[in-house]
VMD Tcl script that draws the C-alpha trace (Angstrom):
set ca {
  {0.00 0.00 0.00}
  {1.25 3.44 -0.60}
  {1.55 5.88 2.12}
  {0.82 9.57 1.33}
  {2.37 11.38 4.10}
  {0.81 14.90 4.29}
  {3.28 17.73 5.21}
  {2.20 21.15 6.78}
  {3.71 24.69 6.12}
  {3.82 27.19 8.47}
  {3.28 29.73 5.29}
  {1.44 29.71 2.63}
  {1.24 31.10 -0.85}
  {-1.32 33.90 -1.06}
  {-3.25 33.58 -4.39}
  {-4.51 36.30 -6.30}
  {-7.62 35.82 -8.79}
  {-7.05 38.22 -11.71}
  {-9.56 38.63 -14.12}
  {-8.88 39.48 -17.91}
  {-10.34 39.63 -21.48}
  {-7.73 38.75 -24.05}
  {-7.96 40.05 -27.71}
  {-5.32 37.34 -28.79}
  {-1.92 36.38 -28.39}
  {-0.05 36.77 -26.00}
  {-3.08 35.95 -23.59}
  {-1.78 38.23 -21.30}
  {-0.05 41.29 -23.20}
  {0.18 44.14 -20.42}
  {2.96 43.39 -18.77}
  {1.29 42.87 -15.53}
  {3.20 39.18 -15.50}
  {5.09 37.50 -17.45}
  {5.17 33.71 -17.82}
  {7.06 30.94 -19.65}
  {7.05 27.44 -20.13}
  {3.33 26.33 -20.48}
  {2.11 23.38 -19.97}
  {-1.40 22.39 -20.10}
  {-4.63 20.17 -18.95}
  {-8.39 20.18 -19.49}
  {-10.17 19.59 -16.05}
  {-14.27 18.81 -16.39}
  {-14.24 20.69 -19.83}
  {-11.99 23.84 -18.60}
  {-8.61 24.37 -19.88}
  {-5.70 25.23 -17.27}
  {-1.93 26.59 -18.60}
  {0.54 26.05 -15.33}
  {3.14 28.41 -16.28}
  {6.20 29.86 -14.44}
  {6.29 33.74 -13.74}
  {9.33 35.62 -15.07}
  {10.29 38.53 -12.98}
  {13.36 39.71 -14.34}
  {13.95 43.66 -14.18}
  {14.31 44.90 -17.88}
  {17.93 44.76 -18.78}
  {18.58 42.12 -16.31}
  {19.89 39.23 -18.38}
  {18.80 36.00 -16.30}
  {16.02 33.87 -15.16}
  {13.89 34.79 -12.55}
  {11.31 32.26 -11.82}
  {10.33 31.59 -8.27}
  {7.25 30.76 -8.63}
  {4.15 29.28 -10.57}
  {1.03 30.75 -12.40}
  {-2.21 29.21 -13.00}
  {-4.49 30.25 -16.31}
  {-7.78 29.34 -17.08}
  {-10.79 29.54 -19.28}
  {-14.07 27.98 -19.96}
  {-14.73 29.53 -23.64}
  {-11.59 31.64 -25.15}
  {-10.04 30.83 -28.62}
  {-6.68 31.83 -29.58}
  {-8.62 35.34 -30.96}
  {-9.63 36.17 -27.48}
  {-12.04 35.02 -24.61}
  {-12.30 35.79 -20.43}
  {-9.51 34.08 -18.51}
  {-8.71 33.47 -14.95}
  {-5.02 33.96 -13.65}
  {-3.95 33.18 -10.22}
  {-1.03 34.42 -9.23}
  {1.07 33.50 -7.95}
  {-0.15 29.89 -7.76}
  {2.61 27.96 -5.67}
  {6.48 28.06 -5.27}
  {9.04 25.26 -4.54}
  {10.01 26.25 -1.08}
  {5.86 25.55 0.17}
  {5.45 22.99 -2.07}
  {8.48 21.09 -1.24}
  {10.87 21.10 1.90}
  {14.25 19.90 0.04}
  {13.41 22.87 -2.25}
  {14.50 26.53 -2.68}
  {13.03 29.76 -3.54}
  {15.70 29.92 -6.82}
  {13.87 28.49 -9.74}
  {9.88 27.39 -10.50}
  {10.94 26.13 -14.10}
  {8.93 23.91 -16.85}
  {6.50 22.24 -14.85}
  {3.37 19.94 -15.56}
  {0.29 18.87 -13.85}
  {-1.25 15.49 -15.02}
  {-4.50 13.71 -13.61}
  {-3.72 10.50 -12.31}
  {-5.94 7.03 -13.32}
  {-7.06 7.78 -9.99}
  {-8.31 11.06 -10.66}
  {-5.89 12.56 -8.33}
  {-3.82 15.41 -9.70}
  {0.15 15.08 -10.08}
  {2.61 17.88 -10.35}
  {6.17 17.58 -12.10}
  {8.63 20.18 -11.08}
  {11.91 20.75 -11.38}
  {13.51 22.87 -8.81}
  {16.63 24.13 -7.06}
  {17.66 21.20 -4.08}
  {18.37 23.31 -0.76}
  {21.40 20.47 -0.20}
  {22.85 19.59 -3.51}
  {26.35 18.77 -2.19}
  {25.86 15.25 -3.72}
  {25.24 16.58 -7.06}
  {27.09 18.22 -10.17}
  {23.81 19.77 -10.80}
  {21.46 21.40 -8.25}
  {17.98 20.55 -10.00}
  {15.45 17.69 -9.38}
  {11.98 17.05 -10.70}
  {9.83 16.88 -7.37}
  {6.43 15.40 -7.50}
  {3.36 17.01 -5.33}
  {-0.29 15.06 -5.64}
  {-3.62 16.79 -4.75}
  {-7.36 15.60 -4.43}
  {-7.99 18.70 -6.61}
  {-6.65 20.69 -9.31}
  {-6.45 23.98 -7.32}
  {-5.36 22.19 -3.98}
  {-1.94 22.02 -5.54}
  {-1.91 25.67 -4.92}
  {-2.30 25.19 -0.85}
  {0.52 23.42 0.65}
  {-1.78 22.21 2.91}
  {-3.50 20.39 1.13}
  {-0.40 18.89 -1.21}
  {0.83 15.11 -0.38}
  {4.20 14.53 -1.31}
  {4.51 11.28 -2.37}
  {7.12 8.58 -1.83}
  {9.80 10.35 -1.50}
  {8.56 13.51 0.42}
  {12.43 14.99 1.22}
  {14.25 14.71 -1.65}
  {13.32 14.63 -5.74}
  {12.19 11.44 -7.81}
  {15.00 11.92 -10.19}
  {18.42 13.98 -9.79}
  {22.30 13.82 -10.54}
  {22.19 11.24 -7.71}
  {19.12 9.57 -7.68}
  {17.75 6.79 -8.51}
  {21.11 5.35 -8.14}
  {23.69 5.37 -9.95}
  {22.17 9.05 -10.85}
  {23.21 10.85 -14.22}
  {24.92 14.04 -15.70}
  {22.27 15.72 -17.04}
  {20.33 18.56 -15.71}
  {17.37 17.57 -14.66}
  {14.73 19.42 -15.76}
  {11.17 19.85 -17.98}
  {9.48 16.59 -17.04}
  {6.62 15.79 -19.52}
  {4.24 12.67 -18.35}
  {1.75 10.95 -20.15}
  {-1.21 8.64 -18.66}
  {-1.72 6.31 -21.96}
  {-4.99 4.11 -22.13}
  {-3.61 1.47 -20.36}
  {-3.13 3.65 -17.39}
  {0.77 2.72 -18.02}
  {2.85 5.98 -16.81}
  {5.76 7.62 -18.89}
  {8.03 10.24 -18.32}
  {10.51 12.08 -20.36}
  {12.55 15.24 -19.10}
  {16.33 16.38 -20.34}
  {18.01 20.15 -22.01}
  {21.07 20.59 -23.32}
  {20.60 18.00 -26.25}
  {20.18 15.55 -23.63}
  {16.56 13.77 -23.91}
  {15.51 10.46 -20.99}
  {12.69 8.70 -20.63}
  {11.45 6.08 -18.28}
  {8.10 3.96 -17.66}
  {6.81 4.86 -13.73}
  {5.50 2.26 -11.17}
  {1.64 2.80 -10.77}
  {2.62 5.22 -7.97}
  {3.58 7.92 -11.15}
  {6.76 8.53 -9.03}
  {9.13 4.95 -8.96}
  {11.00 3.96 -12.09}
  {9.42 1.13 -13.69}
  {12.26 0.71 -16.31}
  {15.68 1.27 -17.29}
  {16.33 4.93 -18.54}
  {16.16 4.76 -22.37}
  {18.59 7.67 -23.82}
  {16.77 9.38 -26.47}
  {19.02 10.45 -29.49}
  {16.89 10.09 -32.78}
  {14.90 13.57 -32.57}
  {17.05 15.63 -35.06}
  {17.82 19.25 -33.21}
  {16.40 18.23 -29.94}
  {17.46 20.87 -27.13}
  {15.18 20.97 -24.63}
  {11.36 21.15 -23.73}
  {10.31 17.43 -24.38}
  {6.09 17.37 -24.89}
  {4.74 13.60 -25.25}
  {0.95 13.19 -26.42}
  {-1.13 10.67 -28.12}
  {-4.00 10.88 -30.46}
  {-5.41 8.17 -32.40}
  {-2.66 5.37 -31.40}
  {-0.24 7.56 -32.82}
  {2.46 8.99 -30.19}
  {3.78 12.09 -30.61}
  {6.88 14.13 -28.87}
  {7.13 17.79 -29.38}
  {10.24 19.61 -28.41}
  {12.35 22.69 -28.98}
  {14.84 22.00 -32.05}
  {17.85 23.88 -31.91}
  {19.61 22.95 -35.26}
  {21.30 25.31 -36.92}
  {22.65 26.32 -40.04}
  {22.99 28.95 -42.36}
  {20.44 27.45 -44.33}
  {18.61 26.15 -41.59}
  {14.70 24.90 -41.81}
  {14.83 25.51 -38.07}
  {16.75 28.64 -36.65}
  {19.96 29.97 -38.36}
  {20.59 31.70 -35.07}
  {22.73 29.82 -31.75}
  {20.00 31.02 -29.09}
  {16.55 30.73 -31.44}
  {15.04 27.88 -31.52}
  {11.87 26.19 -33.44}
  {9.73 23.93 -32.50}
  {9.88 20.22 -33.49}
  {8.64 16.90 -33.06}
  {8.81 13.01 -33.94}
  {6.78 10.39 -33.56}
  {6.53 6.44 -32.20}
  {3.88 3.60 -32.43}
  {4.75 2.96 -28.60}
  {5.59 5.46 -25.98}
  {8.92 4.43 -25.52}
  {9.66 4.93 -28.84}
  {11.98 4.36 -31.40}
  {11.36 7.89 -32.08}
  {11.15 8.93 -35.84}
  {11.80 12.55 -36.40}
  {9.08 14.21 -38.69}
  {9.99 17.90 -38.76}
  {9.54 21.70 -37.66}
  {5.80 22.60 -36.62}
  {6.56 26.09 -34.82}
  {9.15 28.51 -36.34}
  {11.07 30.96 -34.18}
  {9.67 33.55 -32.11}
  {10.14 36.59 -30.56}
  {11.79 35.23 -27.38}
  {14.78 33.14 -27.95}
  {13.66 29.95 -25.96}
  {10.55 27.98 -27.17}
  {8.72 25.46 -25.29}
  {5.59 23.60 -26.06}
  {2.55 22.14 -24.68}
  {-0.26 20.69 -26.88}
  {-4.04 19.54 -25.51}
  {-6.87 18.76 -27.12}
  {-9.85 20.71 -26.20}
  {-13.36 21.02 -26.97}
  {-12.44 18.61 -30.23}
  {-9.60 20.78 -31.21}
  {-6.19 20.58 -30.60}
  {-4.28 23.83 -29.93}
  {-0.41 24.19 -29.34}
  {0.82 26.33 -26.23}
  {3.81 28.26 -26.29}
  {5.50 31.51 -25.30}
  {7.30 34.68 -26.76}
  {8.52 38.19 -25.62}
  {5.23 39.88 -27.46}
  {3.62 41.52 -24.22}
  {4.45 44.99 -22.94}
  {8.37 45.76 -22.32}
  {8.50 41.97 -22.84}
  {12.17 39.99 -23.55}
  {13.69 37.32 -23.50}
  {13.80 36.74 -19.74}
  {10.10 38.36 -19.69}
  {8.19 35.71 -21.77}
  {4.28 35.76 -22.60}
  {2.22 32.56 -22.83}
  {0.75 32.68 -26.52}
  {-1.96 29.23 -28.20}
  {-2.36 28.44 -31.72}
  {-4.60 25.78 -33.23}
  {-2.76 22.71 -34.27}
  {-3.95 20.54 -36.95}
  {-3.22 17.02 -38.52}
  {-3.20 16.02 -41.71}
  {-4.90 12.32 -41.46}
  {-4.16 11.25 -44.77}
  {-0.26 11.35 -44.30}
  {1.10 7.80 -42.18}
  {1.53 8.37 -39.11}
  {-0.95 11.17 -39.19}
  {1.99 14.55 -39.31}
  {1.60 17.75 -37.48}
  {1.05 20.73 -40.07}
  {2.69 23.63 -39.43}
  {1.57 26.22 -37.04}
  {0.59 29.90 -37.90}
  {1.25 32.06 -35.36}
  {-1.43 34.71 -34.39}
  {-0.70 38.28 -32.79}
  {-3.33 40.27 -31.26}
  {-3.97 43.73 -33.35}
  {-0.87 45.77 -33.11}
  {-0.93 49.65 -32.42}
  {-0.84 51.40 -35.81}
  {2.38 52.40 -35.93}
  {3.89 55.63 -35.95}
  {5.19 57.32 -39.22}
  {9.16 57.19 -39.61}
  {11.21 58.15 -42.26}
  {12.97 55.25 -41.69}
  {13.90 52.98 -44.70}
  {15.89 50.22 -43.31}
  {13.18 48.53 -42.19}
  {12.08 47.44 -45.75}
  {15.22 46.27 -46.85}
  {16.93 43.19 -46.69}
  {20.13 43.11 -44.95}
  {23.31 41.11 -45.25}
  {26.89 41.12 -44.60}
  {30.66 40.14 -45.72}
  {31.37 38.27 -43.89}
  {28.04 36.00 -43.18}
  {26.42 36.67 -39.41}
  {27.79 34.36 -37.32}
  {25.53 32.12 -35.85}
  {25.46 33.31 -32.85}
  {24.04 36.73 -33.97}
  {20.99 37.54 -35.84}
  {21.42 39.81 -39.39}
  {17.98 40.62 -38.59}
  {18.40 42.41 -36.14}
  {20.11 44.88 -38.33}
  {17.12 46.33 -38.63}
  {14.20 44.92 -37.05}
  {14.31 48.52 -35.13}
  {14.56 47.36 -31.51}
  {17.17 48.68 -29.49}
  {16.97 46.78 -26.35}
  {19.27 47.89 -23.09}
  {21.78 45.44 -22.30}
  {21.02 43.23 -25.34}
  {22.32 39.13 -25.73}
  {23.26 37.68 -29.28}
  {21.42 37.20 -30.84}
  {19.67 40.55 -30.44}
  {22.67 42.27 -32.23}
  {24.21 41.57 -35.59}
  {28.77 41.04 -35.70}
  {30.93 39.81 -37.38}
  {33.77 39.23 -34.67}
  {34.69 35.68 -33.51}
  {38.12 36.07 -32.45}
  {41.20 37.68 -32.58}
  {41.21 35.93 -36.60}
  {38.08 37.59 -37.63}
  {38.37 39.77 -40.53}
  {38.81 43.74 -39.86}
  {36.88 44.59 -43.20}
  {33.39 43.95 -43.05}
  {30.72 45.09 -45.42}
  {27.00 45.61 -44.57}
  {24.50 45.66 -47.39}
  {21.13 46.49 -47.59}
  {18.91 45.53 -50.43}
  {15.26 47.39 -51.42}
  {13.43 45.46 -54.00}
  {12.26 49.40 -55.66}
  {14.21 52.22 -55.30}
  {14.07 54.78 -52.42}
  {15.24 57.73 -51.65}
  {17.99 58.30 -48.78}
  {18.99 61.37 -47.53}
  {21.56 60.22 -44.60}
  {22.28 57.15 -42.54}
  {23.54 56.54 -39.14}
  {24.24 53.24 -37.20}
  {24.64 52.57 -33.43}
  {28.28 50.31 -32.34}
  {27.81 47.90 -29.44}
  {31.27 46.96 -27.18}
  {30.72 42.99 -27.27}
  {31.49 40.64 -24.84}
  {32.83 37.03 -25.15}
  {29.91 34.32 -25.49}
  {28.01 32.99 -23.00}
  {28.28 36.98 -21.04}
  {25.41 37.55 -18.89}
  {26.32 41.48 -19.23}
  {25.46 42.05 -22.73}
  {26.82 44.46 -25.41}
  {27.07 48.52 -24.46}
}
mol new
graphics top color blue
foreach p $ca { graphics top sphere $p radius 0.5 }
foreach p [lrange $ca 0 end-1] q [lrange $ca 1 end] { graphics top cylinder $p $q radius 0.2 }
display resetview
């Protein structure tokens, strides 16, 4: 028998109900919060997105996510619709006691075949002396959806003092960091998990408890691109694992940029694969990380992702954004068809005199991949701004010192000056940006 021991907190999370009408995407555009990483589940016909909250200060180049927010709606579409945030909806540190207040990141909630609800987090161990890599993947159960959100009313199953999976557990651990756990509940009531970043992708079958290993740990390696944000679904006996692709080339048909990234998926006849990769679904958007979530809702499946679209938005202040996704049935396996993305209706923009926004820009040398030609002239001019939010040409001390920027009108125009703003880089990987 399993043993559910319940653990009490001598603080809670205090909840806020905010209500909102979106007019499309991103659902929340304001800049009132920010929130990343969605992951969704329909509950007794209503659709929730568990999302984490960034809180980075503009210019502040880093992830701050300390915490977890809770959309949703009875009725909206991707054009619009009444939704429900609460916010914040729970953090690590009084949701877990081995956890935290550092990092709330890609989380999932997924209803058990016992009806109870399970939540998938990875977060920041208080004592991680034991591992290379501070993250685990904690699991919290509930009678409820919302109960998650009260730490007294979350059991912490099986292993209520330490994570399910780490650097050093279940023996003999791994090297990975542990993080964006994606579970699916197939037919059989069989449990699967997948989680992994950095190009590294695991999976595993659970006990019937949804927390104990079941299996050996199957290393992934098939999905062309994969980076991070692993999404397994099933429809029709078809499975299906979304992720974000990072493959890039110059002539990529993902992202020719380092720190873009599309979104991609492949698919099995059994959950534990072999995994056959089928292709991009999601191109890049406006933030440089992309993770999704897909659900089927209402009979129609929609895809859940972010970008940096809201109000003084970036990439460390991310937007949840939903697109229908579609099928084509005729193909075998059924394939994903590529998404559209929506926008809400944009400002009507103010007149410039500004040309360089209708050309098309390129350079000798090529842009690196680490840098965007783009961004040459998408007009933003962000403070503190990361690759690949600028446009060089520098690698190293060998890079050329000529370097020739072009721009390219398809009619003629007339100029009557230019000017063009020089950034001081910094070596890759810089949390300080160009000035």
């Amino acid at each position: 028998m399993l043993t559910l021991p319940i653990l009490l907190f001598s603080s809670l999370v205090t909840a806020h109900e905010i209500h909102f009408t979106s007019t499309g995407n991103p659902i929340l555009a304001d800049g009132s919060h920010y929130s990343a990483d969605p992951a969704p589940i329909v509950v007794d016909d209503k659709l929730y997105i568990i999302a984490g909250e960034d809180t980075a200060p503009i210019g502040k180049n880093d992830f701050f996510i300390k915490n977890w927010n809770l959309f949703s709606t009875e009725s909206a579409t991707p054009e619009g619709g009444n939704w429900t945030l609460c916010a914040p909806f729970l953090k690590p540190h009084e949701t877990f006691a081995w956890a935290n207040e550092s990092s709330a990141f890609a989380a999932q909630i997924v209803r058990g075949p016992r009806g109870r609800f399970f939540l998938y987090a990875p977060v920041w161990q208080n004592n991680a002396s034991m591992d290379e890599d501070p993250f685990g993947i904690g699991v919290a159960v509930a009678d409820d959806i919302l109960d998650l959100g009260n730490p007294t009313k979350i059991l912490l199953v099986n292993r209520p003092f330490c994570p399910i999976v780490s650097d050093s557990f279940p023996p003999p651990g791994n090297d990975i960091e542990n993080i964006d756990p994606t579970v699916l509940v197939d037919d059989d009531e069989r449990v699967y998990m997948y989680w992994g970043t950095f190009g590294s992708l695991k999976g595993v079958e659970l006990k019937s408890d949804m927390v104990t290993f079941a299996s050996n740990v199957t290393d992934i390696t098939s999905l062309e691109g994969f980076f991070e944000a692993p999404w397994i679904m099933k429809r029709r006996g078809t499975y299906y694992l979304l992720y974000a692709d990072n493959n890039v080339t110059s002539s990529s048909h993902c992202t020719p940029t380092l720190y873009h990234a599309c979104i991609a998926y492949g698919t099995a006849s059994s959950p534990m694969g072999p995994w056959t990769y089928r292709g991009v679904i999601l191109g890049i958007v406006s933030s440089t990380t992309s993770h999704p979530g897909a659900i089927e809702w209402n009979g129609q499946w929609y895809l859940i992702y972010h970008t940096s679209d809201a109000k003084d938005g970036g990439i460390f202040r991310r937007s949840i954004a939903w697109d229908r996704l579609t099928f084509n049935d005729y193909a075998s396996p059924p394939a994903i068809q590529r998404v559209q993305q929506t926008k809400r209706p944009s400002p009507k923009a103010k007149p410039t005199l500004n040309r360089a926004q209708l050309a098309t820009p390129s350079s000798d040398p090529i842009c690196l991949i680490q840098y965007w030609i783009a961004a040459l002239n998408d007009e933003k001019v962000n403070p503190n701004p990361l690759p690949p939010e600028y446009w060089s040409s520098w690698n190293d001390s060998t890079s050329q010192v000529n370097v020739t920027l072009t721009y390219t009108w398809n009619e003629t125009v007339a100029l009557n000056g230019t000017s063009m703003v020089f950034w001081a880089n910094h070596d890759a990987g810089d949390v300080e940006g160009a000035k």
